[in-house]
C-alpha positions in Angstrom: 142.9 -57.0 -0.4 140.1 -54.0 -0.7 141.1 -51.6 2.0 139.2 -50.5 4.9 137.6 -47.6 3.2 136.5 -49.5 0.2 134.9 -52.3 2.0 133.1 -49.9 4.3 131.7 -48.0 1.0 130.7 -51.4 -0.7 128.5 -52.2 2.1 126.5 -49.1 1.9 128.6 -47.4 4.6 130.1 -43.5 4.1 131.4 -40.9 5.9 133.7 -41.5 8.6 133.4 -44.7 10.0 133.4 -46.1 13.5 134.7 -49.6 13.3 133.1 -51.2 16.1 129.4 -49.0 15.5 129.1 -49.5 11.8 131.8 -51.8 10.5 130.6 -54.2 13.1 127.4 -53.3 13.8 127.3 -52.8 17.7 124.6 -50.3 18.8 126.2 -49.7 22.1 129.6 -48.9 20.3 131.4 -51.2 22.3 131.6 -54.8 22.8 129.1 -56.9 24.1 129.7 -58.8 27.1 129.8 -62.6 27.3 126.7 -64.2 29.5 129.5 -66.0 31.0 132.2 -63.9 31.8 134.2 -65.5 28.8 136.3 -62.6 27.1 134.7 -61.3 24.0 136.9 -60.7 20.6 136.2 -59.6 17.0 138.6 -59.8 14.0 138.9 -57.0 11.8 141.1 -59.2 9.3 138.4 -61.6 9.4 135.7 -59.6 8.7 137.3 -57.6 5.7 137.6 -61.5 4.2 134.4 -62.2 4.9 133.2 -59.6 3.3 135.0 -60.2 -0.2 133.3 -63.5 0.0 129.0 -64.1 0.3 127.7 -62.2 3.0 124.0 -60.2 4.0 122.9 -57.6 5.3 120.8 -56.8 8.7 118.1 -54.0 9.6 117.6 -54.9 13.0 114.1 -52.8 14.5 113.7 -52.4 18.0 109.5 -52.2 18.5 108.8 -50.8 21.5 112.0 -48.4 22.3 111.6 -46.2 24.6 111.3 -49.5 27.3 114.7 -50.7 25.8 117.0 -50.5 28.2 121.1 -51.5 28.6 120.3 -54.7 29.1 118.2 -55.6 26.1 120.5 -53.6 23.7 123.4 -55.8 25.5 120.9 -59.0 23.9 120.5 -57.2 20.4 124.6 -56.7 19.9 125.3 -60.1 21.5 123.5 -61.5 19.0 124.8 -59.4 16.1 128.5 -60.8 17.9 127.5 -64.5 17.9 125.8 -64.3 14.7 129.1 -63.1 12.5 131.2 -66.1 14.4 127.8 -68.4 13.3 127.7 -67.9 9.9 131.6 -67.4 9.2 131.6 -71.2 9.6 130.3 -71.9 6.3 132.4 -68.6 4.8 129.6 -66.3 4.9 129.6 -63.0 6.6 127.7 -60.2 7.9 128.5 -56.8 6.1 126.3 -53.7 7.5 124.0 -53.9 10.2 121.4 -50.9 10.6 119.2 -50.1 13.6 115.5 -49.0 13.7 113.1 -48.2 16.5 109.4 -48.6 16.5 108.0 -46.5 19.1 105.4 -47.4 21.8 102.6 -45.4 20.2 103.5 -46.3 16.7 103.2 -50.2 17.9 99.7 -49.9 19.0 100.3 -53.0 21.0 102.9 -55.2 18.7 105.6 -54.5 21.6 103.9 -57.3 23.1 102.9 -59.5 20.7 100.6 -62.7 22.6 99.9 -64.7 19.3 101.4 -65.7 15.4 99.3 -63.6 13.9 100.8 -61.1 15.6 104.1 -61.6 15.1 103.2 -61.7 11.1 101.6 -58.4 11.4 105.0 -57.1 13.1 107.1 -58.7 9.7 104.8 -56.9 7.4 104.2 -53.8 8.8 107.6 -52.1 9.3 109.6 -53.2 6.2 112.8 -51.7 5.6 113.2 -51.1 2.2 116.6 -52.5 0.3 119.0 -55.5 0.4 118.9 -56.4 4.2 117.1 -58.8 6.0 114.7 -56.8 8.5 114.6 -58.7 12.1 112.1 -57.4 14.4 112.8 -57.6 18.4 109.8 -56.4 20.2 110.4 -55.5 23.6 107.5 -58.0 25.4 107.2 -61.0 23.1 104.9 -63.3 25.0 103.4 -65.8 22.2 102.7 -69.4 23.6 103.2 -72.9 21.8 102.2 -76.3 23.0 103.4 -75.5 26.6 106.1 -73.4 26.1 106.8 -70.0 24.6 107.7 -68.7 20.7 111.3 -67.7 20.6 111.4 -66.1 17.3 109.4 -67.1 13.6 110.4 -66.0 10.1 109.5 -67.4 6.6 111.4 -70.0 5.1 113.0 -68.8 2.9 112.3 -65.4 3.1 111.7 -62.8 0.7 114.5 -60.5 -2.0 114.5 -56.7 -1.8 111.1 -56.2 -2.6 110.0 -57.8 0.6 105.5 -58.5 -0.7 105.5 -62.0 0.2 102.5 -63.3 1.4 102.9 -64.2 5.5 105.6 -63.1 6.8 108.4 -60.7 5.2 110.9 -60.6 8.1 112.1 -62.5 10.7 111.2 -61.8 14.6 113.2 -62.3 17.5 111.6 -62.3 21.2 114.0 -61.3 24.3 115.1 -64.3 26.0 118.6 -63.7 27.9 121.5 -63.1 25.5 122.4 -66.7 24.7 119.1 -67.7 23.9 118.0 -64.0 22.1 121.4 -65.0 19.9 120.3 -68.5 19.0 117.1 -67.7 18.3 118.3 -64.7 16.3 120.6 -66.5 14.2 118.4 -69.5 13.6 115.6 -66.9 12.3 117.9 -65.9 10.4 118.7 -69.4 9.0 114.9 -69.8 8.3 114.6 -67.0 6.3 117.6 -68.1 4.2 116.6 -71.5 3.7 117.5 -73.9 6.3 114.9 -75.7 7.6 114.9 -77.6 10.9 117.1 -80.3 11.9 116.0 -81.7 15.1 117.8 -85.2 14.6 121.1 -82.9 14.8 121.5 -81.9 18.5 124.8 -79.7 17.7 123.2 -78.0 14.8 122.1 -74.4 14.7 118.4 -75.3 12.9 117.4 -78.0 16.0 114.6 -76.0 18.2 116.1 -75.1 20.8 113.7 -76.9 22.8 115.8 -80.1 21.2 119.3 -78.9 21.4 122.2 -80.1 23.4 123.3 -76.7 24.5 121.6 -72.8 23.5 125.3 -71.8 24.2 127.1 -74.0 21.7 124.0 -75.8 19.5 125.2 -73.2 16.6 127.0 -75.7 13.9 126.0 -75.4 10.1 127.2 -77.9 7.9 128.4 -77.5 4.4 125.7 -78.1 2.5 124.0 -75.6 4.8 126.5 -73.3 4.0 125.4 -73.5 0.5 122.0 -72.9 0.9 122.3 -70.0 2.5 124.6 -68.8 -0.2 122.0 -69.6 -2.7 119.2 -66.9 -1.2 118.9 -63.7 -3.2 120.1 -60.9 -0.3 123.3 -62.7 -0.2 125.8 -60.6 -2.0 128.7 -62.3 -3.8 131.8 -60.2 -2.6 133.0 -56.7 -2.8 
């Protein structure tokens, strides 16, 4: 097995290297809590497998940071947390995670996106450039839909490194509560790699959540899922 060090330089990462701030990805640079009190564990054997299998990248962009508090950056690593244990159903994994912030003035109002287009504007305005998918999190998201609210939209599939499509190049992510903000997050995430919806499937991570059984535990991916997703061009093939 690749050792610690080479992994970390294989995903882009150098220097000296916290594990649970860059090899895993947790802003705060400690574990998230659980919503429900459950105790929260990561794997560093797991995630050094993962890694030498298919796995992607994530530039996660706060918009709107300066109102970011504890709590909303508890959300953003919860997600990163439940998204690893997500996807590492189907053998794939999350290698480097990267954090941006959009500030208030810069956003000229896209912290608090009201409508689609808006959320469009967010996904093509801030691209990070390189092999990660860029998920935007403004800090207000407030965009309604037949009754209810927009949890998150992103194209399907999304774009490769050069990130010009037409709509959307990103996937965006409103604050919900962390189990929802991690659903939503990782089933973004599933759109822009080429799952599309599967609302006859309860248990499923791609059912709207509107239609699932439970946000908490609605996060399945089947197989052929599985290879979808390792189909899309930001997955990587191994270090």
């Amino acid at each position: 097995m690749p050792s610690l060090r080479q992994l970390s330089s294989c995903i882009g990462l150098s220097g000296d290297v916290s594990i649970i701030a860059d090899f895993f990805g947790f802003f705060r640079g400690r574990l998230p809590p659980d919503p429900t009190g459950a105790p929260v564990s990561i794997s560093l054997a797991r995630q050094m497998r993962l890694l030498q299998g298919p796995h992607f990248h994530l530039n996660l962009v706060s918009v709107g940071v300066e109102n970011f508090t504890d709590n909303e950056n508890i959300e953003i690593d919860y997600a990163v947390f439940k998204i690893r244990n997500i996807y590492a159903q189907v053998g794939v994994g999350v290698g480097r995670v990267l954090n941006f912030a959009v500030t208030v003035a810069d956003a000229h109002g896209l912290d608090a996106p009201t409508t689609t287009g808006q959320l469009e504007d967010i996904s093509n305005r801030w691209v990070v450039p390189g092999n990660g998918i860029d998920v935007f999190v403004p800090f207000a998201m407030n965009v309604p839909s037949d009754g209810g609210m927009i949890l998150g939209q992103s194209p399907q599939p999304g774009p490769c490194e050069g990130k010009n499509a037409k709509g959307m190049n990103a996937s965006v992510v409103g604050l919900f509560g962390s189990e929802q903000t991690a659903r939503s997050f990782s089933h973004e995430v599933g759109h822009y790699l080429g799952l599309g919806h599967q609302n006859d499937h309860p248990e499923n991570l791609m059912c709207q959540s509107s239609k699932a059984s439970s946000i908490r535990n609605s996060v399945n991916l089947t197989s052929d899922q599985g290879n979808t997703v390792k189909g899309h061009c930001l997955v990587k093939p191994g270090c």
